[in-house]
N, C-alpha and C positions, 0 to 999 in steps of 0.2 A: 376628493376621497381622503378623510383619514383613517390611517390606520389603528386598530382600536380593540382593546380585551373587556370583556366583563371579566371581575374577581368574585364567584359565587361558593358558596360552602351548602353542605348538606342541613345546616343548623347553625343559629346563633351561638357563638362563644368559640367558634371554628380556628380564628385567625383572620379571617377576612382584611378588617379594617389595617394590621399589621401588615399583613402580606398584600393589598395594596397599596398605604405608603411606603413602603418600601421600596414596592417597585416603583412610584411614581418619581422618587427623592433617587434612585439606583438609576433610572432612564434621563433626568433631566441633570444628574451629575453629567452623562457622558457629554453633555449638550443639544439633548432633543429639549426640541419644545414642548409640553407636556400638557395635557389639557385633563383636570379632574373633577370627575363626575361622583353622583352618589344617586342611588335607587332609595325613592321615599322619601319621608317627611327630615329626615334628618337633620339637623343643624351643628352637632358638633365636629362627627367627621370631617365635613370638606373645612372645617377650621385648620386640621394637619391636613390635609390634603393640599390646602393652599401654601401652608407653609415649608411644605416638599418641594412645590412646584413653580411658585409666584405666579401662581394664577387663581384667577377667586374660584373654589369648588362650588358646582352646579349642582343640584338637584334636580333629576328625573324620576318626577313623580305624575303616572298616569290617572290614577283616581284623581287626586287633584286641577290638574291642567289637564287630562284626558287622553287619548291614545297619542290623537293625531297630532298632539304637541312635542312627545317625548324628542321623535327624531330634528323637529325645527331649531327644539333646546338646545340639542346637543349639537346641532350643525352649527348653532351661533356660540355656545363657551368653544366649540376645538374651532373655529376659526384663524386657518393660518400656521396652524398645530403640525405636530411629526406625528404623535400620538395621543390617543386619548384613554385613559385609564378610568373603567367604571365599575368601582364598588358595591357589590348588591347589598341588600337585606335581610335579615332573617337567611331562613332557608330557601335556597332557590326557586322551588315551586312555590313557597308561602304569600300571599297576598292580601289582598283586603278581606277581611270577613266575609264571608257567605258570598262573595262576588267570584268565583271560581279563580282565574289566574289574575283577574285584574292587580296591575300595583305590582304584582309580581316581578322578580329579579330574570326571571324564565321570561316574560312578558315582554319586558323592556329588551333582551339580549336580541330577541326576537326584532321588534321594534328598529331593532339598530343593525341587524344582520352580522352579527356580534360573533365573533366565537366566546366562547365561554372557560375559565381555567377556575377549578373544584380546589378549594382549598380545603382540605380535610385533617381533621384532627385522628392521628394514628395512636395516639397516646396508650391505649387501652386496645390494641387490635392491631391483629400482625395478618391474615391469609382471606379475613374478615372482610378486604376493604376490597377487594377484587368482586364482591359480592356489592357491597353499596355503593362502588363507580358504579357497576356494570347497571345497576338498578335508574341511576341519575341519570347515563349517558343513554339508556334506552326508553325512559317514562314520556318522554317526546321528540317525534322525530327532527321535528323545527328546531331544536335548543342542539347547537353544536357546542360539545365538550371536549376541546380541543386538547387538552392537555390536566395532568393534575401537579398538585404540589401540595407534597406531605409536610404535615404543620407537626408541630413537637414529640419528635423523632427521639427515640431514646438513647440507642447505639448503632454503630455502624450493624451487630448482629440483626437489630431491630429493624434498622433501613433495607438489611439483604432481604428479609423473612418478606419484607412489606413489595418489594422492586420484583422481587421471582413472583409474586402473588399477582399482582399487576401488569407481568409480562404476557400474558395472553389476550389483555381485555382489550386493545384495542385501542388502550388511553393512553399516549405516551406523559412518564413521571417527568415533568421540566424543572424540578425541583425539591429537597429534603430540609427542610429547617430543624434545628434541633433546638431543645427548650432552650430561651434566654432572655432572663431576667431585666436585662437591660431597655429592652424593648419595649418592656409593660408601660402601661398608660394609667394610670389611679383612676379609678372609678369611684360613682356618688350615687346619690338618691335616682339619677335621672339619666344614668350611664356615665359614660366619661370627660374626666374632666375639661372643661375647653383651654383652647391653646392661652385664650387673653388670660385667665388664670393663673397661667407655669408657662411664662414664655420661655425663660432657660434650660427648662428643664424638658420642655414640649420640642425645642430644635434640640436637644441631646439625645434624644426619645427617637424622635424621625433621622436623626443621623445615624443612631445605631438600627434603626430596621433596616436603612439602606444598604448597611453594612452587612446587616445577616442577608439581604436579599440577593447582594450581589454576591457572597460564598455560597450559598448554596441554593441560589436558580439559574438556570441555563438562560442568561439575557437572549442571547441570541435567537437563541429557537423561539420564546416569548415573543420577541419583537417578530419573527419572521413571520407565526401566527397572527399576531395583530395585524401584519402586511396582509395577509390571506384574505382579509374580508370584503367582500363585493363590494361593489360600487353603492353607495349610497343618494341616490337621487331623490334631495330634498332642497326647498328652499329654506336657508337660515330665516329663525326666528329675528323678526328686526322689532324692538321697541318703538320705535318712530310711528313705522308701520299701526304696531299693534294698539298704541295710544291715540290713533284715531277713533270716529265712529265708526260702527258697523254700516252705516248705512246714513245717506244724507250729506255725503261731504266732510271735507276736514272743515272741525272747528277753529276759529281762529285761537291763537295764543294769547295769553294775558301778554301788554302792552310794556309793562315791567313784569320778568322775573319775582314773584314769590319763594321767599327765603322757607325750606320747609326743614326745621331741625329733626335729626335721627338720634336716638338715643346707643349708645355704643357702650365700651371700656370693657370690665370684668362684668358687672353686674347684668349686662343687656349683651349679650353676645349672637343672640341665634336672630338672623337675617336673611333675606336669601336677595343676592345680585341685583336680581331682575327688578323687585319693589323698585329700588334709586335708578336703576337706569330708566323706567315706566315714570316715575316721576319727574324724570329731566325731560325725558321727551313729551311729556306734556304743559311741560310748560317751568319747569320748580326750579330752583337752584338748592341744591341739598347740600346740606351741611351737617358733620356729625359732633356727637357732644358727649361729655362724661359725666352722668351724674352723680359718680361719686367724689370727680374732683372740680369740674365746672360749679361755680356759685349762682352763674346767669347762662339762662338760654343765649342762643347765638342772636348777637346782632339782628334786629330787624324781623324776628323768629313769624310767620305769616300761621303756619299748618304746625304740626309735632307728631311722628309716628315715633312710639315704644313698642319694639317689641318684645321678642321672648329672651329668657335668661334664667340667673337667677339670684333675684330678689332676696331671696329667702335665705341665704348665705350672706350677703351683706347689708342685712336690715339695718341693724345698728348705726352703719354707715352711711347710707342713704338719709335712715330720720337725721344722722348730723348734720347735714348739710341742708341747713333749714333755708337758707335764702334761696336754694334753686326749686324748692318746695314750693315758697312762695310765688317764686314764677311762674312755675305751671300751674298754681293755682290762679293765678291772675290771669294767666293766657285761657285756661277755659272760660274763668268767669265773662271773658270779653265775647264771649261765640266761636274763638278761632275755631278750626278743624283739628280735632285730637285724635289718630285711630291707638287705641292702646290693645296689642295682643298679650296674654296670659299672664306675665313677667310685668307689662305695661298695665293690665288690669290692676295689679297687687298694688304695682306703683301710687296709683290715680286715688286708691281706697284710703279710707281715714284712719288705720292702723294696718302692720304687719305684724304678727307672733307680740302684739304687746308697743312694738314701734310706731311712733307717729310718721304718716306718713303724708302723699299730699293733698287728702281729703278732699278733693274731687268728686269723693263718690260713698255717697250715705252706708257704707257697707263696712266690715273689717276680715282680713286675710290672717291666715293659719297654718301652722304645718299639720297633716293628717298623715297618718300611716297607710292611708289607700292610695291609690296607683290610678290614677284614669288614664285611659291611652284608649286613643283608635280613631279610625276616620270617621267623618262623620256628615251626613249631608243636611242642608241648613236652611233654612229659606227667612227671610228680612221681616221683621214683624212690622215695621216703621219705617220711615223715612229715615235716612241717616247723611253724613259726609262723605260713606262708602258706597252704599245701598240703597234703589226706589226700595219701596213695600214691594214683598213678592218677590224679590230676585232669589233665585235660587243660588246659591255657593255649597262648594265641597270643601273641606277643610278636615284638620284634623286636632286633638287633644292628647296634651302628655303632661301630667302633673301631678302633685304629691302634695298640694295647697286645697285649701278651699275658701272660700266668700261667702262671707255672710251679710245677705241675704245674696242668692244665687242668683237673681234677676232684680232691675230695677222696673218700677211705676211702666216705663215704657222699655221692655227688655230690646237686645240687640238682636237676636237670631229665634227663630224654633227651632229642633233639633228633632230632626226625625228617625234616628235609630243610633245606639242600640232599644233605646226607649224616649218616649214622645216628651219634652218639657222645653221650657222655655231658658233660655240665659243671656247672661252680657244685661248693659247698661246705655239707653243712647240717650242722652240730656242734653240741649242746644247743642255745640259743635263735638262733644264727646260721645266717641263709637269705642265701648269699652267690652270686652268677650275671652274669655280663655281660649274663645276656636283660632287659632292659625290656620291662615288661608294663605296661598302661591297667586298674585297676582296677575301672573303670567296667563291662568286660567281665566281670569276676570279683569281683563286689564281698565274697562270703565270703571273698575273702583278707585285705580289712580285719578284716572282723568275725571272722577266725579272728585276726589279729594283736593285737587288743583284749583279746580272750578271754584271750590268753595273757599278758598285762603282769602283773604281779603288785601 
């Protein structure tokens, strides 16, 4: 049994991600072990959240890998854990499109048997907020709101007005933050910046939220309620496990280890865990690489997964480094296995904003002023490295680029809502797509990608 808070707010721009690094960086100061978590497709958060905690940040995302995965997920990152600290989404009830709570922060607290602590923004409302707890802590009865913590607090007059307003509802205040500049995180096109970006400046950033977390939250009572929470009877999620077949026996392993390069540094930053650990237990030896400053793939390079990032900030940089260009171009041309996701897409294409880049793929990438975001269910047009024809996947899209031409000759996915079309690229070993997809959900897509390294 770990003990364990969801961090949920009534709406995006609340505090949330603040106010649970904070506490995660305020909990693993005292010397708990600290297990951190994040609700949805995320990738940047658990970047600080790891670097709070020194532990890699998880994603629990139930659209994606499905209900019955969330609590496996989370029994296998807090493995061995004091606590686990999990970050929600959006606003608490918000979810996947037109799928009622799926995905949802509510969903998952659920899921975990979680209590829940409301981080609200008071900024603008003093007697107001005794009215939108009371709203949040009673819209379901399942979703326990154990506690709140008022986020940019303007005076101590501000904090009485807000604490007598709240002293009736029910919700004990474990906490009042007051605005501080210190804390802030720079935001971009895509939200906020990743840690690999401002490493110095990212542990200054998570060292002062700890600071304001631990002035003005009641650790104590916090930690007590995270003790609160029932027993959790799950089996942990095990890679090993899950990189089997479904049926028919374990296959055997490749005889030698295939070397499978990961692309990483500033430019590739958004990963999640599980991919490298599904790949080792299927068989890989994974190894990571920079391509803005690596000139050659890793020794012996068999497979190559790029994933998300962003390209589009270090274009320049990227077309500089033309010998490692040439590599991956020569490692497709040979058939290896390529899975490139959105950031890895841009990569692969024959220009970015004007940059050469490693023409992999008859197309060229662009900054656009539109925003695509959202989850999205998929099914395999072709055979691929990841994919039979037919498999269905769920995954999601978030970007501010596009491709042209949006699909190749033989595209990687259809996409069946918000609207029907085809995308992605799969040409001999190249499985190239803007969609992001959680492995963990699909874990034959490692073990087909292993299979295929040569």
């Amino acid at each position: 049994m770990v003990a364990r808070l969801v961090i949920a707010a009534p709406s995006s721009g609340a505090g949330k991600t603040t106010v649970a690094t904070g506490l995660m960086a305020a909990f693993a100061g005292r010397g708990l072990a600290v297990s951190p978590h994040k609700v949805g497709p995320d990738y940047i958060d658990p970047g600080y959240h790891a670097l709070a905690t020194g532990r890699p940040g998880r994603n629990l995302d139930a659209f994606m890998c499905g209900t019955g995965l969330v609590a496996p997920l989370f029994a296998h990152g807090a493995r061995g854990c004091d606590l686990a600290v999990v970050e929600g989404v959006m606003g608490l009830y918000d979810g996947a499109a037109d799928q009622g709570e799926l995905a949802s922060t509510a969903q998952v607290a659920k899921l975990l048997k979680a209590p829940v602590v409301l981080v609200v923004d008071a900024s603008s409302q003093s007697r107001s907020v005794a009215a939108l707890v009371h709203g949040f802590a009673s819209w379901d009865p399942e979703v326990r709101i154990g506690g709140v913590i008022l986020n940019k607090v303007a005076t101590d007059r501000h904090e009485h007005l807000l604490r007598e307003a709240l002293g009736e509802s029910g919700v004990p205040v474990l906490g009042v933050l007051r605005r501080a500049p210190a804390v802030a995180t720079p935001s971009r096109h895509l939200g906020l910046v990743p840690v690999a970006e401002r490493q110095a400046q990212a542990v200054a950033a998570v060292a002062a939220q700890a600071e304001q977390v631990r002035a003005g939250c009641d650790l104590d009572a916090l930690l007590a309620l995270a003790r609160s929470a029932p027993e959790l009877s799950v089996e942990p999620w095990d890679p090993g496990v899950a990189a089997l077949p479904h049926a028919g026996g374990p296959e055997h392993l490749p005889t030698t280890r295939p070397t499978v390069a990961v692309a990483g540094g500033a430019a590739f930053t958004f990963s999640y865990a599980e991919h490298t650990e599904l790949l080792e237990a299927a068989g890989a030896d994974v190894v990571t690489f920079d391509p803005l400053r690596d000139e050659a793939l890793p020794e012996g390079t068999s497979g190559l997964v790029i994933g998300g990032g962003f390209p589009e900030v270090y274009g320049e940089q990227l077309s500089a480094n033309e010998p490692l260009r040439k590599a991956v171009a020569e490692l497709a041309a040979s058939g290896a296995p390529i899975a490139a996701e959105c950031a890895g897409l841009l990569y692969l294409a024959r220009s970015l904003d004007g940059h050469p880049m490693c023409g992999v793929l008859d197309a060229d990438a662009r900054m656009s002023e539109r925003l695509t975001l959202g989850y999205r269910d998929a099914v395999a047009i072709g055979d691929s490295v990841l994919a039979a024809a037919g498999t269905r996947m769920r995954g999601h899209e978030f970007h501010r680029t596009v491709i042209e031409p949006g699909a190749g000759a033989a595209p990687a996915w259809g996409l069946m809502q918000p609207e029907r079309r085809v995308e992605g690229f799969v040409q001999q070993g190249v499985h190239a797509s803007y969609l992001h997809t959680h492995w963990a959900g699909v874990p034959h897509a490692a073990r087909r990608f292993v299979k295929y390294c040569p």
